[in-house]
MDTraj code that builds the backbone (N, CA, C; nanometers):
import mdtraj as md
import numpy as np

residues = "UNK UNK UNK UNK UNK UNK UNK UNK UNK UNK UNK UNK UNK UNK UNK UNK UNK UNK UNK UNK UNK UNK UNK UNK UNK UNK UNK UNK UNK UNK UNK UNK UNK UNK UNK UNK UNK UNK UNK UNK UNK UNK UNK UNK UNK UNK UNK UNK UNK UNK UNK UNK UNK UNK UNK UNK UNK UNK UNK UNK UNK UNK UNK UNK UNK UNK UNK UNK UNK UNK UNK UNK UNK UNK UNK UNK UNK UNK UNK UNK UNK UNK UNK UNK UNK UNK UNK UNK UNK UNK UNK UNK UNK UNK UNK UNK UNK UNK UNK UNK UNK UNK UNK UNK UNK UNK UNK UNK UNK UNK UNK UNK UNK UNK UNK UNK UNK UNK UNK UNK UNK UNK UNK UNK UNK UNK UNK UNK UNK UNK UNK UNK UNK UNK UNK UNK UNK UNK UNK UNK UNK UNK UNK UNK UNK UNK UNK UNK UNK UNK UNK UNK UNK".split()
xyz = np.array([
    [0.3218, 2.0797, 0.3151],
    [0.3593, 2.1709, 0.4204],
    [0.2528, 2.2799, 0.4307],
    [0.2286, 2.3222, 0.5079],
    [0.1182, 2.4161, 0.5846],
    [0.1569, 2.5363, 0.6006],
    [0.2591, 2.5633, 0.6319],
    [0.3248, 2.6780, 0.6647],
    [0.2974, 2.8013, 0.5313],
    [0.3228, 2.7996, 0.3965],
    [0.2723, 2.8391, 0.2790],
    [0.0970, 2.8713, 0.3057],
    [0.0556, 2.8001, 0.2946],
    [-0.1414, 2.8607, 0.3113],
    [-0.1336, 2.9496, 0.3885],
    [-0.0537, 2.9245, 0.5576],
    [-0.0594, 3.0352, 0.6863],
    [-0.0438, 3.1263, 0.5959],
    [0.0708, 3.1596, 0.5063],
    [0.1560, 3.3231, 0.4531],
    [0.0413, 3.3501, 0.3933],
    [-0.0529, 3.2538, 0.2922],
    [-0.1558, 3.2907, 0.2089],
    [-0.2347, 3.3670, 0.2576],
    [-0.3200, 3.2944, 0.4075],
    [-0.3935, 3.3300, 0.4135],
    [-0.3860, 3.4868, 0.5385],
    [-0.2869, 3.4759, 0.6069],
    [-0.2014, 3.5616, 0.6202],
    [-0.2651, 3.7084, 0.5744],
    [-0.1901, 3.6729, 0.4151],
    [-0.1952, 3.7783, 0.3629],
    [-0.3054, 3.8408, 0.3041],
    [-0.4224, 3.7593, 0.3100],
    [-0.5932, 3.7852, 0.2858],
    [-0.6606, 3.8474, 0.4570],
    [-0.5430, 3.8596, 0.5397],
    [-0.6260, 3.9251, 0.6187],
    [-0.6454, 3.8185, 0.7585],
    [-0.6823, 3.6802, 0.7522],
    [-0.6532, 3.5578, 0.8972],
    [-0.5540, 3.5902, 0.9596],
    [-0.6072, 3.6518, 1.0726],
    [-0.4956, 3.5953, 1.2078],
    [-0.4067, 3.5229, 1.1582],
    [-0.2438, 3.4382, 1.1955],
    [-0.1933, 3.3483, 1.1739],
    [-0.2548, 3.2810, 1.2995],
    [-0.2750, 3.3319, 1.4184],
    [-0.3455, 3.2584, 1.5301],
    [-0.4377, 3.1663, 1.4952],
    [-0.5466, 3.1976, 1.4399],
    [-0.6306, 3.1191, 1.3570],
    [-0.6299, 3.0139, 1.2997],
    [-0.5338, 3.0572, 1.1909],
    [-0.4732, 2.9958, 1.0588],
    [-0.4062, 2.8803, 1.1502],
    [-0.3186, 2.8534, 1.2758],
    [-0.2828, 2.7249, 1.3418],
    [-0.3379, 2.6948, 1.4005],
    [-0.4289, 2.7557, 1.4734],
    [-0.4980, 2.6315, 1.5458],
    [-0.6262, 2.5979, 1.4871],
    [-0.6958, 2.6148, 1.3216],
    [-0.7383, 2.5530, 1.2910],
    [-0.6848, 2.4165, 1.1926],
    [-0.5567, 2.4647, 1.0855],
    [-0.4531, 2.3729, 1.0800],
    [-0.4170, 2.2817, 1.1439],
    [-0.4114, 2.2809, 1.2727],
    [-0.3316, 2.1958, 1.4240],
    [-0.1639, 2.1966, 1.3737],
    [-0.1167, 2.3584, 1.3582],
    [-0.0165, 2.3626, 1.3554],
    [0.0654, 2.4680, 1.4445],
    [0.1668, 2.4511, 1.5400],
    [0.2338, 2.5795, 1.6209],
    [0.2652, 2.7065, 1.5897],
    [0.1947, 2.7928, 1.6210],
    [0.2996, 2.8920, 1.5889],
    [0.4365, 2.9077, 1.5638],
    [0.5019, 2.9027, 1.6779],
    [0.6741, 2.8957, 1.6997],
    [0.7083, 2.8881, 1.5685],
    [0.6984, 2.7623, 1.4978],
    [0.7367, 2.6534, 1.4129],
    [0.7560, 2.7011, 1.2767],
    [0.6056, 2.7845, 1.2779],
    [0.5737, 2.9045, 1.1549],
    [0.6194, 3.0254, 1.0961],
    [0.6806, 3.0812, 1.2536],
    [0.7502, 3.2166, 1.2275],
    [0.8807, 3.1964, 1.2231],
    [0.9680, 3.0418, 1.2683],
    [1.0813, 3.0112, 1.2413],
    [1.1256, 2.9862, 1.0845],
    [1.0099, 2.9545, 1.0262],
    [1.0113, 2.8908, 0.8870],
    [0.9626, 3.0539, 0.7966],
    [0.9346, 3.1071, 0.8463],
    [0.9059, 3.2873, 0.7984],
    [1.0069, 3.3463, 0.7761],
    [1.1031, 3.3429, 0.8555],
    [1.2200, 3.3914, 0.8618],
    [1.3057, 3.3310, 0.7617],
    [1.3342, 3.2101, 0.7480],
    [1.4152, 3.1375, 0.7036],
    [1.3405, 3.0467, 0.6013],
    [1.2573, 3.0248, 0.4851],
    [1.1552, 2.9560, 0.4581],
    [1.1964, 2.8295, 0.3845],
    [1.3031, 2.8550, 0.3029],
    [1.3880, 2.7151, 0.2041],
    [1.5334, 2.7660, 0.2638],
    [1.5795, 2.6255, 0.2548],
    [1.7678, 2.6285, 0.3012],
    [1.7430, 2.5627, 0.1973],
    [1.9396, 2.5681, 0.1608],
    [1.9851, 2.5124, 0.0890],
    [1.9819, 2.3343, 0.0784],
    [1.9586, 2.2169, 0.1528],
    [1.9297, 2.1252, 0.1457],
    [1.7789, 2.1059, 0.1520],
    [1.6901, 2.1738, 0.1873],
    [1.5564, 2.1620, 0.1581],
    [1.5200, 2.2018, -0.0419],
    [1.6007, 2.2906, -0.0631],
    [1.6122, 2.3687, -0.1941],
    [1.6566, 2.2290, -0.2925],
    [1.7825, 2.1635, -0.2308],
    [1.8342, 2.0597, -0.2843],
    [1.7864, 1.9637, -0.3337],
    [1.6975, 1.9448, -0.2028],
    [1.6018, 1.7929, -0.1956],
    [1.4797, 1.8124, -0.2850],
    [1.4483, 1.9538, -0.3089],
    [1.3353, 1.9755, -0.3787],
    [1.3583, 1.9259, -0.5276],
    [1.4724, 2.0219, -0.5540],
    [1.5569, 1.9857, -0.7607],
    [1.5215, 1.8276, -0.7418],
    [1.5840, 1.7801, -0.6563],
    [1.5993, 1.5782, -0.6454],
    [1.4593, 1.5622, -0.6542],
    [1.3398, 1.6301, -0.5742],
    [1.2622, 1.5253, -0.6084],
    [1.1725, 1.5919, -0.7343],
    [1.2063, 1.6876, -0.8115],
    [1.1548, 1.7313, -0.9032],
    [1.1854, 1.6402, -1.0050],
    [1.3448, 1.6059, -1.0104],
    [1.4180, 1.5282, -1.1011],
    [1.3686, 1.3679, -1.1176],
    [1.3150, 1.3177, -1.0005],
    [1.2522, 1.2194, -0.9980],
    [1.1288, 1.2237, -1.0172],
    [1.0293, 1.3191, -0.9597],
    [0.9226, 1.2718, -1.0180],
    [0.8786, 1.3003, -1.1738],
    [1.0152, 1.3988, -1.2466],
    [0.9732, 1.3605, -1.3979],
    [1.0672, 1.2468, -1.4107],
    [1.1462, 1.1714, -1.3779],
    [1.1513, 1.0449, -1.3918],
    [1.0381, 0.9266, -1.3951],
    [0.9754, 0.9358, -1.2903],
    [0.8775, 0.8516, -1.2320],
    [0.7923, 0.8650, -1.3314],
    [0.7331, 0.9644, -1.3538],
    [0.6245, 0.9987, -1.4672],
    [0.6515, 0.9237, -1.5615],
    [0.7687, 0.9729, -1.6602],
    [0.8270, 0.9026, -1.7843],
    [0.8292, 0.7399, -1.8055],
    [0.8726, 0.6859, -1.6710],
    [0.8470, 0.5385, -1.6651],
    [0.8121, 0.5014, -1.5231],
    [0.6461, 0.4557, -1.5054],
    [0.6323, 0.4110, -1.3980],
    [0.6642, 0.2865, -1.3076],
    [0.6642, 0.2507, -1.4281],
    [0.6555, 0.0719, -1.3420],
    [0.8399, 0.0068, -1.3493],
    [0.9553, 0.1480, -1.3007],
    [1.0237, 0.1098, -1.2340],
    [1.0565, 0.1532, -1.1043],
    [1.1342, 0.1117, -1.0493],
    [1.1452, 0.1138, -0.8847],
    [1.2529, 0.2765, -0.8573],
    [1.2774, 0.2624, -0.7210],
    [1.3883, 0.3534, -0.6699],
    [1.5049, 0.3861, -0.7763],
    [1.5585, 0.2270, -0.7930],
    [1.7146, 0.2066, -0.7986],
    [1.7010, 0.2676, -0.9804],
    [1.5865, 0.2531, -1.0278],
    [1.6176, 0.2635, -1.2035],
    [1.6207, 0.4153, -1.1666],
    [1.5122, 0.4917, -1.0820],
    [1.5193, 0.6279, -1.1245],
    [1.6232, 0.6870, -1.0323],
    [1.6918, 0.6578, -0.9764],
    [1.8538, 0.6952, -0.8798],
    [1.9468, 0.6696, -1.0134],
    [1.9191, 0.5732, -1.0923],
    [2.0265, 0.5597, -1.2707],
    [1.9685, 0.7116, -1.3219],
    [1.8189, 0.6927, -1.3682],
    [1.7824, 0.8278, -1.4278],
    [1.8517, 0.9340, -1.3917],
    [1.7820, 0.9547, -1.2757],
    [1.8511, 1.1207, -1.2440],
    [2.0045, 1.1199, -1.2158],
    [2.0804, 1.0381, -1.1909],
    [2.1924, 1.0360, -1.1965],
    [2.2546, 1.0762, -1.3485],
    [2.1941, 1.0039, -1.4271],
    [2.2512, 1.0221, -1.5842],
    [2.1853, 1.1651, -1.6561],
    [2.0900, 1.2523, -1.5138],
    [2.0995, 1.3843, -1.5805],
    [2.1266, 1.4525, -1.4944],
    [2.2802, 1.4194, -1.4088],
    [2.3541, 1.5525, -1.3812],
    [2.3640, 1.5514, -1.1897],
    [2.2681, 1.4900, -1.1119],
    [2.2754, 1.5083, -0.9821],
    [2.3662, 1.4088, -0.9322],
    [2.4318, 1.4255, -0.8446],
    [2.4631, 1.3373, -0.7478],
    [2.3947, 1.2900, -0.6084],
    [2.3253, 1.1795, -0.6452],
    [2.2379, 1.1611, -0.4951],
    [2.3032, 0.9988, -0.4973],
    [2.2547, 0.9447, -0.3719],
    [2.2736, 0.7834, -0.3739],
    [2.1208, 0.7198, -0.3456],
    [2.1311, 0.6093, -0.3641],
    [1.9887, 0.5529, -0.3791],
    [1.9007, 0.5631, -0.2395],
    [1.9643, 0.5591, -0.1250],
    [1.8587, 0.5897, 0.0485],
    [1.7858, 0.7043, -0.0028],
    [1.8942, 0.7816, -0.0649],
    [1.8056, 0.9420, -0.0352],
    [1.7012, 0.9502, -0.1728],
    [1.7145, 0.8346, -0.2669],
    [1.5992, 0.8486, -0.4090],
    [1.4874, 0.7427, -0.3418],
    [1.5368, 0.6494, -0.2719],
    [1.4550, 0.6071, -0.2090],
    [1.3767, 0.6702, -0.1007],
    [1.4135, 0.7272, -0.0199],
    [1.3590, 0.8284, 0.0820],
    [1.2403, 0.9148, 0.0299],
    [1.2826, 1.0068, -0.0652],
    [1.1906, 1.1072, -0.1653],
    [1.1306, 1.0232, -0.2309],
    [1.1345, 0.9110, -0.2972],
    [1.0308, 0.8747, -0.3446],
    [0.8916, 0.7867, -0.2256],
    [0.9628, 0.7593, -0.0975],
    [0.8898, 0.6865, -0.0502],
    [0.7961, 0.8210, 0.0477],
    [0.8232, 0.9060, 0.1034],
    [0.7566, 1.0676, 0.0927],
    [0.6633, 1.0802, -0.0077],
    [0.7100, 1.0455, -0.1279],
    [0.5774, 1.0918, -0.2093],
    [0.4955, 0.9912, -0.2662],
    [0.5009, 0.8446, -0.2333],
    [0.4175, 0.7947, -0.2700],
    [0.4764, 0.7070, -0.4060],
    [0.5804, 0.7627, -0.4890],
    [0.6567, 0.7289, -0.6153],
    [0.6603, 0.5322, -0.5552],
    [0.6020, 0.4761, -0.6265],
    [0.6212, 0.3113, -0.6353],
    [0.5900, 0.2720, -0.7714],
    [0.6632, 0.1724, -0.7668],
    [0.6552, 0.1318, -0.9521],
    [0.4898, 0.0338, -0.9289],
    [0.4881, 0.0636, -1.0453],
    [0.3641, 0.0306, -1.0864],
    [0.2882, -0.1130, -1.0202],
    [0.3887, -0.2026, -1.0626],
    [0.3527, -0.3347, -1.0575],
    [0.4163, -0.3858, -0.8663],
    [0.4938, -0.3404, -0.8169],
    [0.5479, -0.3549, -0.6998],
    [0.4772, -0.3174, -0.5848],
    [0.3711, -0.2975, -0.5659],
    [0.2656, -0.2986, -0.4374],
    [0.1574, -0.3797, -0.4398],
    [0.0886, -0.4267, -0.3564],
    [-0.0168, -0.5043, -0.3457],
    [-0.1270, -0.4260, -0.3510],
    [-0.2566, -0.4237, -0.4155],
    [-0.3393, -0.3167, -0.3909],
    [-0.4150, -0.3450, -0.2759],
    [-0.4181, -0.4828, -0.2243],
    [-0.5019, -0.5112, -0.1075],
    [-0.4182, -0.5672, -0.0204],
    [-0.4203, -0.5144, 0.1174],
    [-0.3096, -0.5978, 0.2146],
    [-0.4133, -0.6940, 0.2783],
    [-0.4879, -0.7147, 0.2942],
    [-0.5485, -0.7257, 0.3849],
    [-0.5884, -0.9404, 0.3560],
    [-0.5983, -0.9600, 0.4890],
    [-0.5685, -1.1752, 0.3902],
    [-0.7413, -1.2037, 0.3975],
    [-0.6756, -1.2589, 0.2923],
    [-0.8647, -1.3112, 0.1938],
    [-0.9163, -1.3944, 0.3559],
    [-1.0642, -1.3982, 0.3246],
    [-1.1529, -1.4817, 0.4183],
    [-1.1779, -1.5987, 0.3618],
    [-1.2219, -1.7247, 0.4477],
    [-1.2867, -1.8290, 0.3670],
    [-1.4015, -1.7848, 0.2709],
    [-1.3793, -1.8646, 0.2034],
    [-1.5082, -1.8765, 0.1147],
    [-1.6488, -1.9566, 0.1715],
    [-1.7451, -1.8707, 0.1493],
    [-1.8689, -1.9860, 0.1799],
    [-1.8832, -2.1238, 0.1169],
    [-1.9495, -2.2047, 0.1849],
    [-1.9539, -2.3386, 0.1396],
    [-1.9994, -2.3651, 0.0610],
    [-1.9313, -2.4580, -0.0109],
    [-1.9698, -2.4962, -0.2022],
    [-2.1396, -2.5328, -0.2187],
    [-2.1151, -2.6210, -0.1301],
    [-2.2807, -2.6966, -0.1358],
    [-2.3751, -2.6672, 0.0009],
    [-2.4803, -2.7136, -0.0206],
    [-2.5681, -2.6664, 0.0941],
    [-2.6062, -2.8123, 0.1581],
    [-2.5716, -2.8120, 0.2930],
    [-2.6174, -2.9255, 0.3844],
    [-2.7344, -2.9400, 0.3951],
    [-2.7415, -3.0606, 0.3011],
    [-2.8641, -3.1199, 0.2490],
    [-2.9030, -3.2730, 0.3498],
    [-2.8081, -3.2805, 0.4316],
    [-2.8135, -3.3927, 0.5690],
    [-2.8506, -3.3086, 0.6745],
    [-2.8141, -3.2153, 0.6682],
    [-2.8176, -3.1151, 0.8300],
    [-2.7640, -3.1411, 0.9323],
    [-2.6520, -3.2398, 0.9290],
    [-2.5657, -3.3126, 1.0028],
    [-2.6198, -3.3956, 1.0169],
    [-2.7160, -3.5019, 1.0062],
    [-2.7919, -3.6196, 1.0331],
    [-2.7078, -3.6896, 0.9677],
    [-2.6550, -3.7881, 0.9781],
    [-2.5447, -3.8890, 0.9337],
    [-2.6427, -4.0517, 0.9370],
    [-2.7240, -4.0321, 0.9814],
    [-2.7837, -4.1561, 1.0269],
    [-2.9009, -4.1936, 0.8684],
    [-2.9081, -4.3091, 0.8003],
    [-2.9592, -4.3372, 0.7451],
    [-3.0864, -4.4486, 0.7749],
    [-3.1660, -4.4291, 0.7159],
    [-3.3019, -4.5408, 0.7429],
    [-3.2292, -4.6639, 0.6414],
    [-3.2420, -4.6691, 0.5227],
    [-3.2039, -4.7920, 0.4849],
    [-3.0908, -4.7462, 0.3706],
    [-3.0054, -4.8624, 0.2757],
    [-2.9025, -4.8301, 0.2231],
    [-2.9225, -4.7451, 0.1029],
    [-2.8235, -4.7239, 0.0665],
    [-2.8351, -4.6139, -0.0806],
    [-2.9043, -4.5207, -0.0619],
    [-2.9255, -4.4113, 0.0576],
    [-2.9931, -4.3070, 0.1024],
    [-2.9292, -4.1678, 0.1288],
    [-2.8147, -4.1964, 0.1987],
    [-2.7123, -4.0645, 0.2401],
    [-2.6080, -4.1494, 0.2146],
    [-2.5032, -4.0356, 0.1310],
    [-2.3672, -4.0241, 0.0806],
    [-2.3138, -3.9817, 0.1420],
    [-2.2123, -3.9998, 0.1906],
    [-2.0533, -3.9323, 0.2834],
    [-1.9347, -3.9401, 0.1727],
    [-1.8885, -3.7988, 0.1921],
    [-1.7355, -3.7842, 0.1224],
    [-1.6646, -3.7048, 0.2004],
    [-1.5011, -3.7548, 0.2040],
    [-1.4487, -3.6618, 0.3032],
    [-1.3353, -3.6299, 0.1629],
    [-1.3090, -3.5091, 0.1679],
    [-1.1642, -3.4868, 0.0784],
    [-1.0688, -3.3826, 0.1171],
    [-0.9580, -3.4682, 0.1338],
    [-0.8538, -3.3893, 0.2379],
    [-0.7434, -3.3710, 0.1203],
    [-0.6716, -3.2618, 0.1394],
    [-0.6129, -3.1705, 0.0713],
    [-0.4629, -3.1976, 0.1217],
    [-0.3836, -3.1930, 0.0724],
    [-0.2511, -3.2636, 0.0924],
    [-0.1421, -3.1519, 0.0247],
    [-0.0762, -3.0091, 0.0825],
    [-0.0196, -2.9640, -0.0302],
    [0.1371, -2.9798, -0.0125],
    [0.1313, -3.0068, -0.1486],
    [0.3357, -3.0395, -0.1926],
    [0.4167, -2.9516, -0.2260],
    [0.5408, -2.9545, -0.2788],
    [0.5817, -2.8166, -0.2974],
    [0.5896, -2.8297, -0.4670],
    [0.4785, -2.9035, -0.5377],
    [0.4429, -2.8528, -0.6408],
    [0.3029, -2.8566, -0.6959],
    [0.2617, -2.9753, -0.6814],
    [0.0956, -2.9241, -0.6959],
    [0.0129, -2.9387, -0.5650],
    [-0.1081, -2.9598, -0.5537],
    [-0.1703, -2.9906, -0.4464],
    [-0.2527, -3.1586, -0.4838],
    [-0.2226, -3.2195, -0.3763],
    [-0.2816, -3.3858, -0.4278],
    [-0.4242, -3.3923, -0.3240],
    [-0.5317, -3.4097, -0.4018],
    [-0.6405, -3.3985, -0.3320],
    [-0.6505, -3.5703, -0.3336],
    [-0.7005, -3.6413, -0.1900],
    [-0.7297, -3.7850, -0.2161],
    [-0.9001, -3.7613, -0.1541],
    [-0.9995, -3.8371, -0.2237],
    [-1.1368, -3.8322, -0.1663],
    [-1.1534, -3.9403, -0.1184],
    [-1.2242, -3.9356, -0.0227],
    [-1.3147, -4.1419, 0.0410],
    [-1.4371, -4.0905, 0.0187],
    [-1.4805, -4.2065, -0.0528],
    [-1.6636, -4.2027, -0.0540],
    [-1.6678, -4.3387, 0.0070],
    [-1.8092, -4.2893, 0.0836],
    [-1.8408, -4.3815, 0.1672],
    [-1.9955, -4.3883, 0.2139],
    [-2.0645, -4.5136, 0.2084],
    [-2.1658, -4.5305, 0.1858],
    [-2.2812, -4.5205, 0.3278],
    [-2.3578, -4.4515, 0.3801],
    [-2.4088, -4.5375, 0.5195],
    [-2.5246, -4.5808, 0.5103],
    [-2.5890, -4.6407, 0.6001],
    [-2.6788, -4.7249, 0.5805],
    [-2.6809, -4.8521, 0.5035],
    [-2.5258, -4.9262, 0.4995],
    [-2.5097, -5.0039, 0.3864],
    [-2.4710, -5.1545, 0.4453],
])
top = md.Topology()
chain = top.add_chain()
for i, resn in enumerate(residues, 1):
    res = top.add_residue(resn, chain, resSeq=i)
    for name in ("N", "CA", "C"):
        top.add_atom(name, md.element.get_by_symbol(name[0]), res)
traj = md.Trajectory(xyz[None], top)
């Protein structure tokens, strides 16, 4: 939140004028939150996510639902949307439960180097080799079948 630096800097003397529109934040918005700066469910949500992120700390590599048990078994009453919510705000994911790369792999370059150059055509036999190997997948291994095949023969 932004609104905190404005008071900071504020109070060193910046315009708050300044202070938002180099931020890219409204005025209005600022002096509403001046007045009134924590409520009681902002205050609330804060303990919750304090309570969780020394949860989170303590054990990372579990999810929402273990640290909604945690902080539950020290004293808050929240339900899991709202441990889920605060943790998904701050980034809190168990360790092992994200992908670090979303993004889908590319082919790979080609194994071997075309050493025919597409010329398929042979002068005499036992000269150029052809193999085709087609990939067949099951729902347990993958069955590769190859044809070799001779030209010029």
């Amino acid at each position: 939140m932004m609104y905190p630096i404005i008071r900071e800097l504020a109070v060193d003397g910046i315009p708050v004028a300044v202070s938002c529109r180099v931020l890219n934040v409204a005025r209005q918005p600022y002096y509403r939150w001046l007045n009134k700066p924590v409520g009681p469910v902002e205050a609330r949500r804060r303990v919750l996510a304090d309570a969780i992120g020394e949860a989170h700390v303590d054990d990372p590599e579990f999810g929402y639902r273990f640290l909604a048990d945690e902080v539950r078994q020290a004293g808050h009453v929240v339900c899991d949307r709202t441990v889920w919510r605060i943790c998904s705000d701050n980034a809190w994911w168990a360790s092992f439960a994200k992908k670090k790369n979303r993004k889908p792999s590319r082919p790979a370059t080609a194994a071997h180097d075309d050493l025919v150059r597409r010329n398929f055509t042979a002068a005499g036999p036992n000269q150029v080799w052809l193999t085709d190997i087609t990939e067949h997948q099951t729902a347990c291994i993958p069955v590769v079948v190859a044809t070799v095949g001779l030209v010029g023969h």
